[in-house]
ZATOR-637489 format. One record per atom (N, C-alpha, C, O, CB): chain; atom name; residue number from 1; x negated, y, z negated. Coordinates in nm, 2 decimals, padded with zeros to 4 digits. Glycine has a CB too. Layout:
# ZATOR-637489
A	CA	NUM	X	Y	Z
...
***
This chain:
# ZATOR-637489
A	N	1	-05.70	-02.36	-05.33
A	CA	1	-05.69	-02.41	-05.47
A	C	1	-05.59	-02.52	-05.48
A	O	1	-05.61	-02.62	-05.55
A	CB	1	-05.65	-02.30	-05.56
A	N	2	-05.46	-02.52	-05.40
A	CA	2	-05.35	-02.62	-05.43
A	C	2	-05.42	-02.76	-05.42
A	O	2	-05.41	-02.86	-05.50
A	CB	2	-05.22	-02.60	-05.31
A	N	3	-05.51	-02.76	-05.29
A	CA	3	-05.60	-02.89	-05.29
A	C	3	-05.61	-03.01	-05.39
A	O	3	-05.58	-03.12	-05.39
A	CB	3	-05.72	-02.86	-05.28
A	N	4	-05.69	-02.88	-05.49
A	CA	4	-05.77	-02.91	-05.55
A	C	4	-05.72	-02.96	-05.69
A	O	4	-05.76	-03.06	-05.74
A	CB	4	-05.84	-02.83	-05.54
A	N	5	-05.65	-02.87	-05.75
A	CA	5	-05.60	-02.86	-05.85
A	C	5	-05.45	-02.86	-05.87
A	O	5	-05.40	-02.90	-05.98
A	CB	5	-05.66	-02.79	-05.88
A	N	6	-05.37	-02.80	-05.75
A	CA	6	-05.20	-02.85	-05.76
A	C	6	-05.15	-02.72	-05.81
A	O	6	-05.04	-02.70	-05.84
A	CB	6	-05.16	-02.98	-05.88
A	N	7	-05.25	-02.63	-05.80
A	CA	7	-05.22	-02.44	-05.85
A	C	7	-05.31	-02.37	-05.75
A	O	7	-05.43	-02.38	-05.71
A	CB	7	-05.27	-02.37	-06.05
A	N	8	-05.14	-02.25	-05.72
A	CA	8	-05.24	-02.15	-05.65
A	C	8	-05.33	-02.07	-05.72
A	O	8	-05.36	-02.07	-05.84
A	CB	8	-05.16	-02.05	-05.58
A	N	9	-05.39	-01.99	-05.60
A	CA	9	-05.49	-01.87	-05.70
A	C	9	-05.48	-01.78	-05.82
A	O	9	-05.58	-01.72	-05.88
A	CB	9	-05.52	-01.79	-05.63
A	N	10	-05.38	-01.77	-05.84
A	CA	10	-05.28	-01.70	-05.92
A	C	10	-05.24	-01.77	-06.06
A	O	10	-05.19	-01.71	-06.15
A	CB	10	-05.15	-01.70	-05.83
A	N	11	-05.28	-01.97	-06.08
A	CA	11	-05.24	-02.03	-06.16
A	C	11	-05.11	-02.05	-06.13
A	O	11	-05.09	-02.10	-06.24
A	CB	11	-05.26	-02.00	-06.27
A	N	12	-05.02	-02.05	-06.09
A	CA	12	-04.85	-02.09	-06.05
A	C	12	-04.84	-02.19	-06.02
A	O	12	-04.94	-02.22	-05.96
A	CB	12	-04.77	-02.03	-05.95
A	N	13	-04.76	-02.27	-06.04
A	CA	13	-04.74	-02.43	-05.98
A	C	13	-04.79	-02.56	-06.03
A	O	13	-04.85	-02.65	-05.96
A	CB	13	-04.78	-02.44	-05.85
A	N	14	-04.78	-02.58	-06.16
A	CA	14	-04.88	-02.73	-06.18
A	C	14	-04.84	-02.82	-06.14
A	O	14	-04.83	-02.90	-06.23
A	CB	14	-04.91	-02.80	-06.31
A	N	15	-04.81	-02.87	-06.03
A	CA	15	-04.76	-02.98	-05.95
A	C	15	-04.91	-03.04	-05.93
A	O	15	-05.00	-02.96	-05.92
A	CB	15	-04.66	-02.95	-05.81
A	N	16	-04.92	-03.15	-05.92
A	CA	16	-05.00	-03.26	-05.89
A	C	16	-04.97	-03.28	-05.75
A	O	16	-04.86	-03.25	-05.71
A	CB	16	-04.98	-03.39	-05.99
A	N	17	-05.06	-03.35	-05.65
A	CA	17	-05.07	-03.43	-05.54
A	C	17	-05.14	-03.48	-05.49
A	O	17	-05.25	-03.43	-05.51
A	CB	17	-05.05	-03.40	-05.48
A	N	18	-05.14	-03.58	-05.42
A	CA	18	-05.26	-03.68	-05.45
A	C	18	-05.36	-03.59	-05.32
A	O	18	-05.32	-03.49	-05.25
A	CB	18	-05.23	-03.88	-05.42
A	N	19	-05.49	-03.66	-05.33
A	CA	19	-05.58	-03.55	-05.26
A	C	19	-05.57	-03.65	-05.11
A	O	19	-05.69	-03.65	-05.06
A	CB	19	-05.76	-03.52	-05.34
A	N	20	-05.50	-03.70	-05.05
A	CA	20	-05.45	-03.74	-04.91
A	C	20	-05.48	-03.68	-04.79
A	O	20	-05.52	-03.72	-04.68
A	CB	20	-05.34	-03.74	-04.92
A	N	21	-05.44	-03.49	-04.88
A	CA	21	-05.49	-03.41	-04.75
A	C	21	-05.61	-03.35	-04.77
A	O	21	-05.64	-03.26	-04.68
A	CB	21	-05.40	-03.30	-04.70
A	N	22	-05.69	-03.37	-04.87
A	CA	22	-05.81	-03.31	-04.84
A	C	22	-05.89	-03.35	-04.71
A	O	22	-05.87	-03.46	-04.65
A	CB	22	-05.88	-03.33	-04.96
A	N	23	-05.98	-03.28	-04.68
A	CA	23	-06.05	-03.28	-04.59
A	C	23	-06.18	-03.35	-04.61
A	O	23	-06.27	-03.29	-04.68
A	CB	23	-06.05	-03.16	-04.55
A	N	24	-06.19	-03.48	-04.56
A	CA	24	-06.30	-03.54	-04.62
A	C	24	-06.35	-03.58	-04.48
A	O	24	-06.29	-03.58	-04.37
A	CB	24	-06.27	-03.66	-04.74
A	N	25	-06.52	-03.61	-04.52
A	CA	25	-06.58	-03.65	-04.35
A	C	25	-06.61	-03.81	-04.36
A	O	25	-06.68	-03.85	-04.44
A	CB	25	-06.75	-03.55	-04.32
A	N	26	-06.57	-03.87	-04.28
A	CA	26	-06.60	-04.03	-04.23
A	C	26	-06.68	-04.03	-04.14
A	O	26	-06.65	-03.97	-04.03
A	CB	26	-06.48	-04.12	-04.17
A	N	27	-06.82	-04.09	-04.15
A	CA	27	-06.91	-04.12	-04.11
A	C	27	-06.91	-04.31	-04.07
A	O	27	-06.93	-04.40	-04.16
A	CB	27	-07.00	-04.07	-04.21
A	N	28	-06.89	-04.32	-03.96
A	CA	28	-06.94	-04.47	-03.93
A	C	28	-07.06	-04.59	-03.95
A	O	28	-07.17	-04.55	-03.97
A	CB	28	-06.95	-04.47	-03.84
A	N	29	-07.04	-04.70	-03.95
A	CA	29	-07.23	-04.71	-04.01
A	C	29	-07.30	-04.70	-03.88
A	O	29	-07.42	-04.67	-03.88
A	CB	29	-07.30	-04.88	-04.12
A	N	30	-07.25	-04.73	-03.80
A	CA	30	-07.34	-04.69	-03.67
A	C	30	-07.37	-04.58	-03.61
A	O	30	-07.43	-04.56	-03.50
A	CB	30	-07.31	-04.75	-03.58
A	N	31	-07.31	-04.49	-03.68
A	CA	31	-07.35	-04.31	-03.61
A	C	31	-07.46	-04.30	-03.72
A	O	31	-07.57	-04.27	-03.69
A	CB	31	-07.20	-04.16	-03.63
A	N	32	-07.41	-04.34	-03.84
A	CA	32	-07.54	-04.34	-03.91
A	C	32	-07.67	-04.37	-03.88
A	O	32	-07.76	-04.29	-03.87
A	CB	32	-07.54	-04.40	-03.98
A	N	33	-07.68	-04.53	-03.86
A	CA	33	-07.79	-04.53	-03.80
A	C	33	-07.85	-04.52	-03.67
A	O	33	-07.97	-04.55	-03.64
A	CB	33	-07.80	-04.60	-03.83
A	N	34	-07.73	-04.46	-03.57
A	CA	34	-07.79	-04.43	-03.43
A	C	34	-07.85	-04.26	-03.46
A	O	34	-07.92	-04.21	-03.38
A	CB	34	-07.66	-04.44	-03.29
A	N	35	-07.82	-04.22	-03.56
A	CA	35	-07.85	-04.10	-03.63
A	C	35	-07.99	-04.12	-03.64
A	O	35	-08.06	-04.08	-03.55
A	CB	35	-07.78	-04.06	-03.76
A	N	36	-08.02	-04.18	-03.72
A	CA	36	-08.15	-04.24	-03.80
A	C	36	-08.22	-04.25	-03.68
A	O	36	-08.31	-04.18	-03.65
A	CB	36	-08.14	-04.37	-03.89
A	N	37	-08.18	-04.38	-03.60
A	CA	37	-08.30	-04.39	-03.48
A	C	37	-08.32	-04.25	-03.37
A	O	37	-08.43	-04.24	-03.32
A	CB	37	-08.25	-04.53	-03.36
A	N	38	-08.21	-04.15	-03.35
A	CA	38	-08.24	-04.09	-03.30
A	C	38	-08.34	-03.97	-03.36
A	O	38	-08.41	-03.90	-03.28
A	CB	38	-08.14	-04.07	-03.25
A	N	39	-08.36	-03.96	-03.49
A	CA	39	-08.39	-03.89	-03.53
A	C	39	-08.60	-03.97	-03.57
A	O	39	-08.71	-03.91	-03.57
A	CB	39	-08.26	-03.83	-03.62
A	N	40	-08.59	-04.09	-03.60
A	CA	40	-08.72	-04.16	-03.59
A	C	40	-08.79	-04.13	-03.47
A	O	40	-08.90	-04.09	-03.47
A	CB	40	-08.72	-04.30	-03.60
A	N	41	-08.71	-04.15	-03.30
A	CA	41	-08.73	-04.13	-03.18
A	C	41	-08.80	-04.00	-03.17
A	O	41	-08.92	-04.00	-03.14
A	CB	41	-08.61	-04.13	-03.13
A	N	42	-08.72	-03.87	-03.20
A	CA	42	-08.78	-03.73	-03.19
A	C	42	-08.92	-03.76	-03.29
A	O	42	-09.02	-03.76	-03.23
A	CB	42	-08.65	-03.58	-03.26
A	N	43	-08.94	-03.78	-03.40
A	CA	43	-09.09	-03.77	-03.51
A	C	43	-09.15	-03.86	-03.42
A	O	43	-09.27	-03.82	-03.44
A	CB	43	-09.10	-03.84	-03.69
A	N	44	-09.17	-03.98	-03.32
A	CA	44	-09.26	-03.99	-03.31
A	C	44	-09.27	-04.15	-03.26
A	O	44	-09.32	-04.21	-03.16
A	CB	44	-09.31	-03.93	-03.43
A	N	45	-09.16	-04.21	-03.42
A	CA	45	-09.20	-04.35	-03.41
A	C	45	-09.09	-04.41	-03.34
A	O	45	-08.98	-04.42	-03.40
A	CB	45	-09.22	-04.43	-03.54
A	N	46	-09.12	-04.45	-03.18
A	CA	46	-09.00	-04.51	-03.09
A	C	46	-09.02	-04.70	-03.13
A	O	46	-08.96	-04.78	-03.06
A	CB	46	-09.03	-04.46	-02.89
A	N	47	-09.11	-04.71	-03.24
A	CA	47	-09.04	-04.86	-03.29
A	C	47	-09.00	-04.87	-03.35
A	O	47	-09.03	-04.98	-03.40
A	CB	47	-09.06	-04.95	-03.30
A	N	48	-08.95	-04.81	-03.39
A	CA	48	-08.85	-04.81	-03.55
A	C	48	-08.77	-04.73	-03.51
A	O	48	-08.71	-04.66	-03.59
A	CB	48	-08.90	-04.76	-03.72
A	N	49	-08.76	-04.72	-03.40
A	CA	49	-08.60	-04.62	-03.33
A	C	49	-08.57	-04.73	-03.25
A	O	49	-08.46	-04.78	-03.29
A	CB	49	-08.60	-04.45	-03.23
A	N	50	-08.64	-04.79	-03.14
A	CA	50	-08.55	-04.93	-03.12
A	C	50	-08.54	-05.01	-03.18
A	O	50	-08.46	-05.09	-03.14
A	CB	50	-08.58	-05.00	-03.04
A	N	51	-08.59	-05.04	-03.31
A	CA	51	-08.52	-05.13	-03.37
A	C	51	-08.39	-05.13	-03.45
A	O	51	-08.32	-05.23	-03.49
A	CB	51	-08.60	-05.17	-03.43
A	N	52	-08.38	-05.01	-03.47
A	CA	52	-08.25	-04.92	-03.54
A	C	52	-08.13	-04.95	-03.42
A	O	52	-08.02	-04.99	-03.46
A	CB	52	-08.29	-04.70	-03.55
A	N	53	-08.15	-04.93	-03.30
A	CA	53	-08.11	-04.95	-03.17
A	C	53	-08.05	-05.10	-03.16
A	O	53	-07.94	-05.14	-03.14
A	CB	53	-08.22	-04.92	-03.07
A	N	54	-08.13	-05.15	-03.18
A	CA	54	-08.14	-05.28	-03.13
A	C	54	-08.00	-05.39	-03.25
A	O	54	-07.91	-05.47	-03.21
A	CB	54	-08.33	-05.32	-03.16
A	N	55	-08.04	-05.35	-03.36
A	CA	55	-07.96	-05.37	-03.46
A	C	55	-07.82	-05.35	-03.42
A	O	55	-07.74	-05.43	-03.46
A	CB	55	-07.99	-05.31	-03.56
A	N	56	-07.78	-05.23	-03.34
A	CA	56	-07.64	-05.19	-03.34
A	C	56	-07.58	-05.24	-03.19
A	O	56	-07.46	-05.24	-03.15
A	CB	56	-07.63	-05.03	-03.37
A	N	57	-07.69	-05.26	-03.14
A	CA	57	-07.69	-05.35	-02.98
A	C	57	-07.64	-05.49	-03.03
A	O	57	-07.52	-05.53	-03.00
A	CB	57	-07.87	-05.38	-02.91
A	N	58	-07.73	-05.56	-03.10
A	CA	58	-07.69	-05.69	-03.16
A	C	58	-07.55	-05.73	-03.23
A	O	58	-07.48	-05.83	-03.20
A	CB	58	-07.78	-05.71	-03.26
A	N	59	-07.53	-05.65	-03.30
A	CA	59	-07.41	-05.65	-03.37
A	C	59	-07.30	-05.63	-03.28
A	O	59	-07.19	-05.66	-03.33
A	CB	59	-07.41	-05.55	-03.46
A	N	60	-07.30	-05.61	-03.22
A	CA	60	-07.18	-05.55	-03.06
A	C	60	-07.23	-05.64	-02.93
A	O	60	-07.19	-05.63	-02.81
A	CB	60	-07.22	-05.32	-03.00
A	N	61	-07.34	-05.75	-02.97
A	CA	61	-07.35	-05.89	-02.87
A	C	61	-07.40	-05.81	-02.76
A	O	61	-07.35	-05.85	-02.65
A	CB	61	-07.18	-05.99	-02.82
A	N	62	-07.48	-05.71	-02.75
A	CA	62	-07.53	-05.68	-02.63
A	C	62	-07.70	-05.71	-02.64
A	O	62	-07.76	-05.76	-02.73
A	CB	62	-07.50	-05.53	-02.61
A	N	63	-07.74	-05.68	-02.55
A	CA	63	-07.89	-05.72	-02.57
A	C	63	-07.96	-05.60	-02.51
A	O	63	-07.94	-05.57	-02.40
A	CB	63	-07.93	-05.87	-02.49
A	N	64	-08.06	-05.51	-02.63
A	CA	64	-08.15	-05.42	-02.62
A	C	64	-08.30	-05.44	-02.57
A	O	64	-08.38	-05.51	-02.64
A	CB	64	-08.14	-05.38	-02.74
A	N	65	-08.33	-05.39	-02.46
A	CA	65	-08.44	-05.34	-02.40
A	C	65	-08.53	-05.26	-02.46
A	O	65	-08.50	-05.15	-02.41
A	CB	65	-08.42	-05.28	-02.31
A	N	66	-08.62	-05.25	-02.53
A	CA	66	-08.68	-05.15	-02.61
A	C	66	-08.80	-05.07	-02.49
A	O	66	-08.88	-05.11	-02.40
A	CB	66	-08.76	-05.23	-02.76
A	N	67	-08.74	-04.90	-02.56
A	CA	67	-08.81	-04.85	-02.45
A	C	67	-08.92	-04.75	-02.53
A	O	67	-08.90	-04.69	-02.63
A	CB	67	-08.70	-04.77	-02.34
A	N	68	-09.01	-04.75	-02.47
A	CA	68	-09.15	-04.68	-02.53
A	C	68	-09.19	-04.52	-02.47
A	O	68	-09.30	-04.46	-02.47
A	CB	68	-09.29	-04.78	-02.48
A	N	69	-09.08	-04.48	-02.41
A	CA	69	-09.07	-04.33	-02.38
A	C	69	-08.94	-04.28	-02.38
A	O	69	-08.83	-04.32	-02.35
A	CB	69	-09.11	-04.30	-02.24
A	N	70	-08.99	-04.15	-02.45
A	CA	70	-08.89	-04.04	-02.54
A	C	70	-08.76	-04.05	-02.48
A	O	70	-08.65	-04.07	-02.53
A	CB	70	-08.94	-03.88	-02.54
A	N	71	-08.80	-04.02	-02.31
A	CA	71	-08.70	-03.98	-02.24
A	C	71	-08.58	-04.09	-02.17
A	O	71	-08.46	-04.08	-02.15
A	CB	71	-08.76	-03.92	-02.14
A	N	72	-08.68	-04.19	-02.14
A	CA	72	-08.57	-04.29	-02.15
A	C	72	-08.53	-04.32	-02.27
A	O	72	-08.41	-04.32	-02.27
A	CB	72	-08.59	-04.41	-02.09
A	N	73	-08.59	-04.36	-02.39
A	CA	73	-08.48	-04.36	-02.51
A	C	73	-08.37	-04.29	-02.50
A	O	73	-08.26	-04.33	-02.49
A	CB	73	-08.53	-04.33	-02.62
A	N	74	-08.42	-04.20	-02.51
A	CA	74	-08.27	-04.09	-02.51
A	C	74	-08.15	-04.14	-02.43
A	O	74	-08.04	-04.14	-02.47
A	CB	74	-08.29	-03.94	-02.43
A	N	75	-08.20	-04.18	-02.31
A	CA	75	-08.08	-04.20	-02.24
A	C	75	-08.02	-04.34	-02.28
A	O	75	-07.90	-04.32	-02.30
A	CB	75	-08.09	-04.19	-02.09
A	N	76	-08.06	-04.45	-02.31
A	CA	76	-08.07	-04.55	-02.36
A	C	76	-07.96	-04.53	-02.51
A	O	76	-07.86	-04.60	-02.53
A	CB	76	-08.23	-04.58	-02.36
A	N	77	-08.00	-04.44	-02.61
A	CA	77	-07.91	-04.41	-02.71
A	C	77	-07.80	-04.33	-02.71
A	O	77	-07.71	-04.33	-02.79
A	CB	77	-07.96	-04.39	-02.79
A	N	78	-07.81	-04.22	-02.58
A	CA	78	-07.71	-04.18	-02.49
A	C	78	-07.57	-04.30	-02.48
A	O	78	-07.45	-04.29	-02.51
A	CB	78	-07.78	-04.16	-02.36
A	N	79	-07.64	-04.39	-02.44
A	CA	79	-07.54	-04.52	-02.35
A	C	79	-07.48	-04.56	-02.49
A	O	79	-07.36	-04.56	-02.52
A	CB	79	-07.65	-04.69	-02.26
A	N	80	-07.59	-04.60	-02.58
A	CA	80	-07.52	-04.65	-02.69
A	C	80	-07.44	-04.63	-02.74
A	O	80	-07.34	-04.70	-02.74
A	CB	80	-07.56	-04.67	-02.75
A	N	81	-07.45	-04.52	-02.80
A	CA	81	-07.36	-04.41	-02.88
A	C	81	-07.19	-04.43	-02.77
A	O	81	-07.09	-04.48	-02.81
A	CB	81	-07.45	-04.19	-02.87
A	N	82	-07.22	-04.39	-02.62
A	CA	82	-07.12	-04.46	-02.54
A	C	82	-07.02	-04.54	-02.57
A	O	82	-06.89	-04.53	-02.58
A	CB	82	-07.18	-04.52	-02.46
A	N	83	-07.13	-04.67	-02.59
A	CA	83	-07.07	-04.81	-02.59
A	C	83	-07.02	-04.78	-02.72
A	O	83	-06.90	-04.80	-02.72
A	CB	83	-07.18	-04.95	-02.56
A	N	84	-07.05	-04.76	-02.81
A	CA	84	-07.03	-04.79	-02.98
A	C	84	-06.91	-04.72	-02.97
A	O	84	-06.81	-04.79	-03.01
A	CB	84	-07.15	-04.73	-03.10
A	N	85	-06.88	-04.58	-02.93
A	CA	85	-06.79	-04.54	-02.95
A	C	85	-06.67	-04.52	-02.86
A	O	85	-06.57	-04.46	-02.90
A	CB	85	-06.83	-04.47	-02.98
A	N	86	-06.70	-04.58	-02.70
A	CA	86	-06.59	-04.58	-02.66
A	C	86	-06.57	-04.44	-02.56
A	O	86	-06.47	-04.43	-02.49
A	CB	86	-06.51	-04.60	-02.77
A	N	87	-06.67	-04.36	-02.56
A	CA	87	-06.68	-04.26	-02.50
A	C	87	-06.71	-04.27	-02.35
A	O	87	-06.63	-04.21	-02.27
A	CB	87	-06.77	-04.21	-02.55
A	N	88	-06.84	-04.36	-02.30
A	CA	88	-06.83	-04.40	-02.18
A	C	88	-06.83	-04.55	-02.16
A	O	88	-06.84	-04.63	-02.25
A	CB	88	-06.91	-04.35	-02.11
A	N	89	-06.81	-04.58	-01.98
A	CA	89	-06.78	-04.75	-01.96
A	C	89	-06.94	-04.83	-02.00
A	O	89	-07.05	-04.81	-01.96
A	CB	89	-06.73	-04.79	-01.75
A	N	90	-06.90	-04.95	-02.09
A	CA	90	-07.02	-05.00	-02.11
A	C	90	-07.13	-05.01	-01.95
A	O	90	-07.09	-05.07	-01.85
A	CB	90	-06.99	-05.16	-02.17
A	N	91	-07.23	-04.96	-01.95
A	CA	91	-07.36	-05.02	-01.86
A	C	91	-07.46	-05.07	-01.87
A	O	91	-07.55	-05.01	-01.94
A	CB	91	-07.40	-04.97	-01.81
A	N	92	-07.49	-05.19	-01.83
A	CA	92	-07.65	-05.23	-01.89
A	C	92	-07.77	-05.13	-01.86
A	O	92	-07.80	-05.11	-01.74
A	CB	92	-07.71	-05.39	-01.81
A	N	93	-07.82	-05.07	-01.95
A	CA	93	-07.94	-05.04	-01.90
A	C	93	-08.10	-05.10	-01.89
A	O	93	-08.19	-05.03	-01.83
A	CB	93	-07.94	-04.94	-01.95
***
């Protein structure tokens, strides 16, 4: 409750604070849309998941390969997600 309102459960305390510590979720725009392509990828349509791909390839001056099977996509947005985030060493695939 203090969060929220600056009183415990109880009503005690009207102190104000700014909501600083709330717990809020940050979403990137590229998890977003490596989200999106990964999830176009699984339904079906792998061109409109590389191009979702490709977009966030571009933007980061890399140059995207578009791939027409599930399984190499995957790994391919594996890499990306990588590169975007710093998780593993860039590699061309």
């Amino acid at each position: 409750m203090w969060k929220f309102t600056g009183s415990s459960s109880e009503g005690k305390g009207n102190q104000r604070r700014p909501f600083r510590d709330a717990n809020y979720l940050y979403y990137r725009y590229a998890d977003i849309i490596l989200n999106k392509a990964e999830a176009m990828a699984e339904i079906g349509d792998l061109t409109a998941a590389n191009s979702l791909v490709q977009e966030i390839a571009e933007r980061a001056g890399i140059a995207h390969v578009p791939n027409n099977d599930i399984k190499g996509f995957r790994t391919k947005l594996l890499a990306e997600r990588g590169r975007e985030f710093g998780n593993k060493p860039v590699v061309a695939l």
